[in-house]
C-alpha positions as CSV (number, residue, x, y, z in Angstrom):
1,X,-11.9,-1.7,-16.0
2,X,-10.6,-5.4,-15.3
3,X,-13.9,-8.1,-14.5
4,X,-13.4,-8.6,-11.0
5,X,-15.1,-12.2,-9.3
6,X,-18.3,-11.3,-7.8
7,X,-17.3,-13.1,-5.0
8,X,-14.2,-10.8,-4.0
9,X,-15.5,-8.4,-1.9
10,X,-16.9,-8.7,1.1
11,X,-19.6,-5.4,3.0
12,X,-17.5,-4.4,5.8
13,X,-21.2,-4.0,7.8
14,X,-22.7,-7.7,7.2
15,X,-19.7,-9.4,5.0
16,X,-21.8,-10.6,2.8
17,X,-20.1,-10.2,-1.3
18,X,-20.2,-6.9,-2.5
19,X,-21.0,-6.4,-6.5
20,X,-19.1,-4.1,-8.3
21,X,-21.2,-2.2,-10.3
22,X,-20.0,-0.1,-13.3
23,X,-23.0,1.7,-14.7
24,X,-26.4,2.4,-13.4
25,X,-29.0,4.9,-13.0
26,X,-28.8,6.0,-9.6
27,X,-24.9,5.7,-9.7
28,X,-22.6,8.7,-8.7
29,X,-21.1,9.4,-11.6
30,X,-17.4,9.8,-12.5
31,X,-14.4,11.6,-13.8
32,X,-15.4,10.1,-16.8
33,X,-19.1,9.4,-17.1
34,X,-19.7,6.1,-15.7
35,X,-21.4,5.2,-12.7
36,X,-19.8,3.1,-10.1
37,X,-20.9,1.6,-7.0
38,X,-20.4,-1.1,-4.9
39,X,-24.0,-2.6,-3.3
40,X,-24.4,-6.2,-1.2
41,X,-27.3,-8.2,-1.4
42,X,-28.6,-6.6,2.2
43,X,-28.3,-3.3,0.8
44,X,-25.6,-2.0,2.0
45,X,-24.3,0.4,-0.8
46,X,-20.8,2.4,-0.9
47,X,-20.5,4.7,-4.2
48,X,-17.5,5.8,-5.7
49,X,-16.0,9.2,-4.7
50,X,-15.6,11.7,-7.5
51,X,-12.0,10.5,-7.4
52,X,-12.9,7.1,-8.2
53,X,-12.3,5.5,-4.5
54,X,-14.7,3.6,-2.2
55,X,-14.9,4.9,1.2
56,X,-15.3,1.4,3.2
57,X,-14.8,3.2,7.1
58,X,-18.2,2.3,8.9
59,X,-19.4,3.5,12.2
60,X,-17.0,5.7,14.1
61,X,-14.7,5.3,10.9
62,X,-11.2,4.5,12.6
63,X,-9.5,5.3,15.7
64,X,-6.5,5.3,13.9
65,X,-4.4,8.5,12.2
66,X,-3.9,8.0,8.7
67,X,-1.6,10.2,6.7
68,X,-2.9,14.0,5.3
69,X,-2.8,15.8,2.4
70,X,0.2,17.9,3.5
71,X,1.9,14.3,3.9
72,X,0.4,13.0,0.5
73,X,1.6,15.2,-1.6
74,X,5.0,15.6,0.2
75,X,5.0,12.1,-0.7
76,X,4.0,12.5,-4.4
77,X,6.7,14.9,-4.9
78,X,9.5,12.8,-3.6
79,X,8.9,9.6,-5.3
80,X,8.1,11.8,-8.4
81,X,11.7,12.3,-8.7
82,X,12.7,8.6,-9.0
83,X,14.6,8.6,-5.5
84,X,13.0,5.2,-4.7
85,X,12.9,3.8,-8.5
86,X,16.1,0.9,-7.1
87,X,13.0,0.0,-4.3
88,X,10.5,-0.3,-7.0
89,X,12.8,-2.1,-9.0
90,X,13.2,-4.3,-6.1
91,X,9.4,-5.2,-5.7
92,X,9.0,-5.9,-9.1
93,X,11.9,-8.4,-9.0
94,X,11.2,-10.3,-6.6
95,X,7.6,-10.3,-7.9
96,X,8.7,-11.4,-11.2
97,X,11.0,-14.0,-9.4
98,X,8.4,-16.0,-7.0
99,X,5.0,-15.0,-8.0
100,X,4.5,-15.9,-11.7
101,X,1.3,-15.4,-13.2
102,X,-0.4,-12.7,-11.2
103,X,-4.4,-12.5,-11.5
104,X,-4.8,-10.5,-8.5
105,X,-2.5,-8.2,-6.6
106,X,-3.5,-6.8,-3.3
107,X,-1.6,-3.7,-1.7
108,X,-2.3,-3.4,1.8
109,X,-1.1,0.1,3.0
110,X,-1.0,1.4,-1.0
111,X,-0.6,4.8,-0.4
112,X,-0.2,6.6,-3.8
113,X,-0.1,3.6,-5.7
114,X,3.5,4.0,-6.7
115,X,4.8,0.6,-5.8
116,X,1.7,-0.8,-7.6
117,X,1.8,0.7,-10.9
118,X,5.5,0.0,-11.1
119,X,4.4,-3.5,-10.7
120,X,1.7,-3.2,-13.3
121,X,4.4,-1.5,-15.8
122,X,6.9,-5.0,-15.7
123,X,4.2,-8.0,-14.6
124,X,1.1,-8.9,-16.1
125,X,-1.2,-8.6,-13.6
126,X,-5.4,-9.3,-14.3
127,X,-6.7,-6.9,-11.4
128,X,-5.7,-5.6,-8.1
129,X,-7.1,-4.2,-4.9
130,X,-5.6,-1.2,-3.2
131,X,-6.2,-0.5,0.2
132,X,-5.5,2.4,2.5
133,X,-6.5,4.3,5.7
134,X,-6.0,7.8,4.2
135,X,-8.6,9.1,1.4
136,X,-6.0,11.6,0.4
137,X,-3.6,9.0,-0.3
138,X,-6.0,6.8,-2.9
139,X,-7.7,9.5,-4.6
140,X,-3.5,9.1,-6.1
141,X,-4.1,6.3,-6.1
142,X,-7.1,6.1,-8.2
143,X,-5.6,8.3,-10.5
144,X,-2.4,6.2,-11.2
145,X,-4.5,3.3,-11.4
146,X,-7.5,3.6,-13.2
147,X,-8.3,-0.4,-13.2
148,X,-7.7,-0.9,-9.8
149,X,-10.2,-0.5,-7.5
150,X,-9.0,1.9,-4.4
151,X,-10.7,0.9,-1.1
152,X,-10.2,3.4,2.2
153,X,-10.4,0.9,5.0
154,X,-8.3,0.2,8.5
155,X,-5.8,-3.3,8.1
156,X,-6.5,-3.6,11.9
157,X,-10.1,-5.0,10.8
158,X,-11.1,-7.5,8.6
159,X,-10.2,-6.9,5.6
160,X,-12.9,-6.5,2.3
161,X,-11.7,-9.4,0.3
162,X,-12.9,-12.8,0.4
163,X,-11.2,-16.0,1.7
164,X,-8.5,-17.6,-0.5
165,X,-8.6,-14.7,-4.0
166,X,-5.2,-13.1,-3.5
167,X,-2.4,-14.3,-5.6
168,X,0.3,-11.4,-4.6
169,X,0.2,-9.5,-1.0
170,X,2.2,-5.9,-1.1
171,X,2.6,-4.6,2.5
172,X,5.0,-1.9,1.7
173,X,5.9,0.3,5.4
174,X,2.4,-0.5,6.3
175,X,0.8,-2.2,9.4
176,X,0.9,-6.4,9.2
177,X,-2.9,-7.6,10.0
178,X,-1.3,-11.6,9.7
179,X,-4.3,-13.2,10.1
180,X,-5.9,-11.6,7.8
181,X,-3.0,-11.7,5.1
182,X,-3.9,-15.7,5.6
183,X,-7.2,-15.2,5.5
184,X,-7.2,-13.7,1.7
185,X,-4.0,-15.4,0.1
186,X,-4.5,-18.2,-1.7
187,X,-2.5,-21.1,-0.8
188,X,1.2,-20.7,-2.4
189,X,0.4,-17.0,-2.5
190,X,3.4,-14.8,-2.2
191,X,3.3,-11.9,0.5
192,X,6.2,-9.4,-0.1
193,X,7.3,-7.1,3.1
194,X,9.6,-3.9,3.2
195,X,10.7,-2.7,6.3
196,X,13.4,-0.2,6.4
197,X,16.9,-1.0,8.2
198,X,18.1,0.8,10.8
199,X,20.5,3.1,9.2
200,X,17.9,4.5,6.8
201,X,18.2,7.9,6.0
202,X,20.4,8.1,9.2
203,X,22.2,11.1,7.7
204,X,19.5,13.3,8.1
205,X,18.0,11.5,10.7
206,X,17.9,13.9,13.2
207,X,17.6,17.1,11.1
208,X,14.0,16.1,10.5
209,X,12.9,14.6,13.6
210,X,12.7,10.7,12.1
211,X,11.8,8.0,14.5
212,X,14.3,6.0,15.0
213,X,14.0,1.9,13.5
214,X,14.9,-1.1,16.0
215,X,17.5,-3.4,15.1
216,X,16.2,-7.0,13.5
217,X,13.4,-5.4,12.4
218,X,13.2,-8.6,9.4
219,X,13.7,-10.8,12.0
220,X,10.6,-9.6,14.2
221,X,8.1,-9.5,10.9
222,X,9.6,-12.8,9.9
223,X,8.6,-13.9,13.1
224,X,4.7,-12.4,13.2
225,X,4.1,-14.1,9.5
226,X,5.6,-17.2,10.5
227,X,2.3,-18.9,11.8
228,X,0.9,-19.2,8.0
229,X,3.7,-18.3,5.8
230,X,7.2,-19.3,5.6
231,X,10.0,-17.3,4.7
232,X,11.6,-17.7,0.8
233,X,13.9,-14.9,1.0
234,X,15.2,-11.3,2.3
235,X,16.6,-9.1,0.4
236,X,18.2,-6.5,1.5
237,X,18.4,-3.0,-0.5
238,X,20.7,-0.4,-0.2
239,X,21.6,2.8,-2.4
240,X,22.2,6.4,-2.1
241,X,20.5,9.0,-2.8
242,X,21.8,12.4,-3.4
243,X,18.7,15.3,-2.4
244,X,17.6,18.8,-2.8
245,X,16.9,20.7,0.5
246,X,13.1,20.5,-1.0
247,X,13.6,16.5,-1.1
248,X,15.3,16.6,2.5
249,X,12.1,18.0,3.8
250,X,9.5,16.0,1.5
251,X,11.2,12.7,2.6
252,X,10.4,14.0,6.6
253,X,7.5,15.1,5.7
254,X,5.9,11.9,3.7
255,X,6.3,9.6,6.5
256,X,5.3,9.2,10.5
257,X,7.2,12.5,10.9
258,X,4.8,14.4,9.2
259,X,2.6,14.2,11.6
260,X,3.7,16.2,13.6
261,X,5.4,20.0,13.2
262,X,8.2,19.8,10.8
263,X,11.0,22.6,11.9
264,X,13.3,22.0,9.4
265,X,14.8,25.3,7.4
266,X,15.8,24.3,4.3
267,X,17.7,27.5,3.5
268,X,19.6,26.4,5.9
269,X,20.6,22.7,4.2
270,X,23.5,22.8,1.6
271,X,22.4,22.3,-2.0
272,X,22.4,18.6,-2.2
273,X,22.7,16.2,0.9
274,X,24.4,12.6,0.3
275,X,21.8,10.4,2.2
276,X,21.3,6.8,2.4
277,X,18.3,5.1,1.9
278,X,18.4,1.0,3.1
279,X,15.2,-1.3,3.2
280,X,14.6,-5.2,3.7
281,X,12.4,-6.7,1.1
282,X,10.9,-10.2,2.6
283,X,9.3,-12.8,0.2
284,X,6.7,-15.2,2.2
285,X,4.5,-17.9,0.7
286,X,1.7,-19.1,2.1
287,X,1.7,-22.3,3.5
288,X,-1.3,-24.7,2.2
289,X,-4.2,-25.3,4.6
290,X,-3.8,-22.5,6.9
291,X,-7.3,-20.9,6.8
């Protein structure tokens, strides 16, 4: 496991710095033996699941719905069969283009980690932070990436990282908590952004009950990052995809769709469907002295 800066967590109760702990005798103990926890100076303790994520929900937890296993592994199953690899291939490029040395990468909205470890596989990258709502989605996400550590937490508060630390922001078809994206990026820090276009996966569209996407989509999140971070470029991404009636219903299932009741027959879908699948990638650096 990567040495992380004491300093780069913060206690979601008191935000005081969190230590992460590897080994120790009241630790809950791992996959793989070691103990893990994360403890602040007031306390305030949060051990590792047997997964190897921190639960960092306090209180009530979150009013918010975050995605379920049925969803998760619907999701697992379709990017396990490489039908977002050119969108991967997309992140990692313009990571490689505009962020350089990377030594840390946060992913806000990780899900399964699959963006991140596709990253991790082309850029050197020292450590990185993956957050989530769902628990289901980063126990994945702790299994893909070992060296990262996976944090279930809501983007709508303030986030567990510490002013300043974050080198590379992913927000990949997550929720934009702006402030806080200024808050933990360094100054020159690159945020990248995907957004889908409208005409994603418009074939099938209706079939599974998508929500539909408004038009200038790039131009409204260009807009809510534009207080701290200025637009270097948008790229937009576009390739077809050619799926299995199981694939048809895994991509429904794996996003907003899912949760609600799916009613889609797949002996009823021809063998393979032509869809398209068309996303904006948005590169924004921070702009010095913005808090």
């Amino acid at each position: 496991m990567p040495t992380y800066p004491e300093s780069l967590l913060l206690c979601p109760v008191c935000r005081d710095p969190l230590t992460v702990n590897s080994a120790g005798q009241h630790g809950k103990k791992m996959d793989d033996g070691a103990a893990r926890f994360l403890r602040c100076p007031r306390g305030h303790r949060f051990d590792a699941a047997r997964q190897g994520y921190f639960n960092l929900l306090t209180g009530r937890g979150t009013e918010f719905e975050s995605d379920t296993a049925a969803m998760v592994q619907a999701r697992v199953d379709f990017l396990g069969g490489g039908h977002f690899q050119p969108l991967a291939n997309a992140v990692t490029s313009a990571a490689e283009s505009f962020a350089g040395n990377l030594p840390l990468v946060l992913d806000v909205g990780a899900g399964t980690g699959y963006y991140l470890k596709a990253l991790q596989e082309k850029v050197s990258v020292s450590a990185s932070v993956a957050l989530d709502i769902s628990k289901y989605a980063l126990r994945r996400s702790a299994k893909e990436l070992p060296d990262a550590l996976c944090l279930v937490c809501d983007v709508w508060r303030p986030l567990p990282v510490a002013d300043q630390f974050v080198d590379l922001l992913l927000n990949i078809f997550a929720p934009r908590n702006v402030p806080e994206f200024a808050r933990v990026c360094s100054d020159g820090a690159v945020a990248l952004v995907v957004t889908p276009l409208p005409h994603h996966l418009r074939e099938i569209a209706e079939l599974a009950g998508l929500l539909g996407i408004r038009p200038g989509k790039a131009t409204e999140v260009a807009a809510s990052m534009a207080e701290f971070f200025d637009e270097s470029e948008a790229r937009r991404v576009e390739f077809g995809m050619r799926l299995s009636p199981i694939d048809v219903r895994n991509v429904a299932a794996m996003g907003p769709a899912g949760h609600h009741t799916l009613s889609i027959d797949v002996d009823s879908l021809p063998p393979t469907s032509d869809v398209t699948a068309a996303f904006t990638v948005q590169v924004f650096q921070k702009r010095a002295h913005t808090g």
